[in-house]
C-alpha positions as CSV (number, residue, x, y, z in Angstrom):
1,X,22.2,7.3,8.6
2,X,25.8,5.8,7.0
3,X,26.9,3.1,9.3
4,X,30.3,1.3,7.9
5,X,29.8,-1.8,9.5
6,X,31.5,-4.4,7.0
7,X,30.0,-7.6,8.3
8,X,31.8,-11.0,8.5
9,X,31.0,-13.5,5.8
10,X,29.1,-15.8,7.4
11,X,26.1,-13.4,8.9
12,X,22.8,-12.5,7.2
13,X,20.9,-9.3,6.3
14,X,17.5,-9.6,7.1
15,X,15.8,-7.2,4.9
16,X,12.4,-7.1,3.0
17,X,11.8,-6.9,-0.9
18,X,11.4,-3.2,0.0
19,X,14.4,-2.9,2.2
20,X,17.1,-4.7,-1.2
21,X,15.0,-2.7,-3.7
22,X,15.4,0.7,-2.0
23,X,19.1,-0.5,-1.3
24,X,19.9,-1.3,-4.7
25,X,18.8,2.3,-5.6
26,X,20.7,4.1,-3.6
27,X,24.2,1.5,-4.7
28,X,22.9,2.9,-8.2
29,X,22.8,6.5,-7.3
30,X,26.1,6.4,-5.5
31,X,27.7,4.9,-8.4
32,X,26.6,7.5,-10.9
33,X,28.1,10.1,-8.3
34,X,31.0,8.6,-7.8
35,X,33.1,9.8,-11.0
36,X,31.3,12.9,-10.4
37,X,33.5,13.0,-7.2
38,X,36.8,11.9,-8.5
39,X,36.3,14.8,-11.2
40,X,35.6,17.4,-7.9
41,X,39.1,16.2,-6.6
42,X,41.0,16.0,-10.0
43,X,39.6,19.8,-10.9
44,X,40.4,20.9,-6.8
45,X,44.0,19.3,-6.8
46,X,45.0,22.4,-10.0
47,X,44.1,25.0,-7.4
48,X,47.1,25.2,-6.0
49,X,49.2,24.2,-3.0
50,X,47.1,21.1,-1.3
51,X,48.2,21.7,2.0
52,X,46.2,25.4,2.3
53,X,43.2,23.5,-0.6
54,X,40.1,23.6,1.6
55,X,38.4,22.4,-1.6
56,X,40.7,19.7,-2.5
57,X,40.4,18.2,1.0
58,X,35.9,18.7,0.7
59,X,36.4,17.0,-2.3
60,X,38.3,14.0,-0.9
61,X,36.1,13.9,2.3
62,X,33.2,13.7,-0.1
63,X,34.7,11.3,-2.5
64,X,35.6,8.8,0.5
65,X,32.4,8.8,2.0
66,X,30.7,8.1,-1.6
67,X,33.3,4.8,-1.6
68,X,32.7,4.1,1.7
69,X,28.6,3.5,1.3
70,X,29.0,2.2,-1.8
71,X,31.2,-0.4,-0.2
72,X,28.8,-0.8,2.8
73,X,25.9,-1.2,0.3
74,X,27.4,-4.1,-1.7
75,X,28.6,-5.9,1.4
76,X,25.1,-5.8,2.6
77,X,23.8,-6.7,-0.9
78,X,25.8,-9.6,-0.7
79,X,24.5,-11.1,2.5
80,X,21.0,-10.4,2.0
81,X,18.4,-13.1,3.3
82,X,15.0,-11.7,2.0
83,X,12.2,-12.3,4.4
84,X,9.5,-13.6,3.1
85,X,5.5,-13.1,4.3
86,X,4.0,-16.2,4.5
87,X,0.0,-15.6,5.2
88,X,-1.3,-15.6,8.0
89,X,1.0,-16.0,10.6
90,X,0.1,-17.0,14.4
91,X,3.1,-15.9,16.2
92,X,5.1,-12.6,15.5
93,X,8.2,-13.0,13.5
94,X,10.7,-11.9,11.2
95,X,8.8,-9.3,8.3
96,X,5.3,-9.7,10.1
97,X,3.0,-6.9,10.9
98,X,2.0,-6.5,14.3
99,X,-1.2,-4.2,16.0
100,X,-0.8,-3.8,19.7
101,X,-2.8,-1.5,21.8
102,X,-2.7,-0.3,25.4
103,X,-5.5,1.6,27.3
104,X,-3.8,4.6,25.7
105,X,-3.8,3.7,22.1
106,X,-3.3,1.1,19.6
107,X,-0.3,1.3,16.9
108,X,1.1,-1.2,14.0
109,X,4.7,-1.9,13.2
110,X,6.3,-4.0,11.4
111,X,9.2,-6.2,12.6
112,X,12.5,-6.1,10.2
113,X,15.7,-6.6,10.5
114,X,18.2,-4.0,11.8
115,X,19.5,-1.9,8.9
116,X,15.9,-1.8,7.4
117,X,14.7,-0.6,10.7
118,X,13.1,3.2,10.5
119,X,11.2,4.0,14.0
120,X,9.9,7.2,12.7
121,X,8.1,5.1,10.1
122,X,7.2,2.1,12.7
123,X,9.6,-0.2,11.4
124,X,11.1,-1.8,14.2
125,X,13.9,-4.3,14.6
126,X,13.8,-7.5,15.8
127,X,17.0,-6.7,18.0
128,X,15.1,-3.5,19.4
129,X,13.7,-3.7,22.8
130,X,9.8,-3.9,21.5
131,X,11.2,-6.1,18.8
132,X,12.7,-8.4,21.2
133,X,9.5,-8.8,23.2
134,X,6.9,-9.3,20.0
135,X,9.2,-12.0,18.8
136,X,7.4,-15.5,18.9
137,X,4.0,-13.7,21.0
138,X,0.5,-14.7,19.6
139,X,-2.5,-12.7,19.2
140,X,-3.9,-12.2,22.9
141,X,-0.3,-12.1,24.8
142,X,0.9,-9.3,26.7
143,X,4.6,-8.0,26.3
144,X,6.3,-5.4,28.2
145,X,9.2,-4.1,27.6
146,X,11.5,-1.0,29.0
147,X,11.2,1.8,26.9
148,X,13.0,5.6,27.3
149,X,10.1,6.5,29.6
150,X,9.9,3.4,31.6
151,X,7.8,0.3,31.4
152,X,5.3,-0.6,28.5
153,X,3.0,-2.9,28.3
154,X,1.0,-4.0,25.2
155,X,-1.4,-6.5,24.0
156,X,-1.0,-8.2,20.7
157,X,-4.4,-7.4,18.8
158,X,-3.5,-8.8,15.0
159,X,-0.5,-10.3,13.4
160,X,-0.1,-10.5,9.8
């Protein structure tokens, strides 16, 4: 789930009001735990010779990783473009919720950007394959797309 992707200055981060609040909760957390880690690595260095410390070298592993997304968190905090729902929208875009069905079944997701994006939870990203072909349908289009076990092919039902 920890991607360290420090972005360029100059690109956005598409993410919902959900997406920067649940962000900015986690950079909180982190930050609590981070002297928390130093004090694991300050306490593991008095064991003894560092080289042969397995707890020492835990410790540091831990502490970097604690930096490192708290790093990756403001740098995305930064950049952040909050997408907005405006209404009722007649083509699919950017934050809007999408029902498509197929003679098998009929399923919602929501379209996000890519580091809000959570499958398991039908949050797709616009840069995903299904993403990509919702992007700018209406209500009534078909889209296919290729998909792990082959072709798909859905009809837009509502956008909202």
């Amino acid at each position: 789930m920890y991607k360290i992707k420090l972005m360029n200055d100059n690109l956005k981060v598409h993410l919902t009001k959900q997406g920067v609040a649940e962000l900015q909760t986690e950079l909180t957390h982190l930050k609590a735990k981070e002297p928390q880690a130093v004090e694991r690595v300050t306490k593991a260095r008095e064991f003894g010779d560092l080289s042969e410390n397995s707890e020492y070298h835990a410790a540091r592993e831990d502490l970097a990783l604690v930096q490192g997304r708290i790093m990756e968190l403001e740098d995305l905090l930064a950049r952040v473009q909050v997408i907005k729902a405006n209404g009722k929208a007649t083509s699919v875009r950017l934050g809007s919720t999408v029902t498509v069905y197929n003679t098998n079944h009929e399923v919602s997701y929501v379209v996000v950007g890519e580091y809000e994006a959570d499958p398991i939870n039908r949050k797709i990203s616009e840069d995903s394959p299904l993403g990509k072909a919702l992007m700018g349908k209406k209500i009534g289009e078909m889209v296919e797309y290729e998909a792990p076990v082959g072709k798909v092919v859905y009809t837009i039902k509502h956008i909202s």
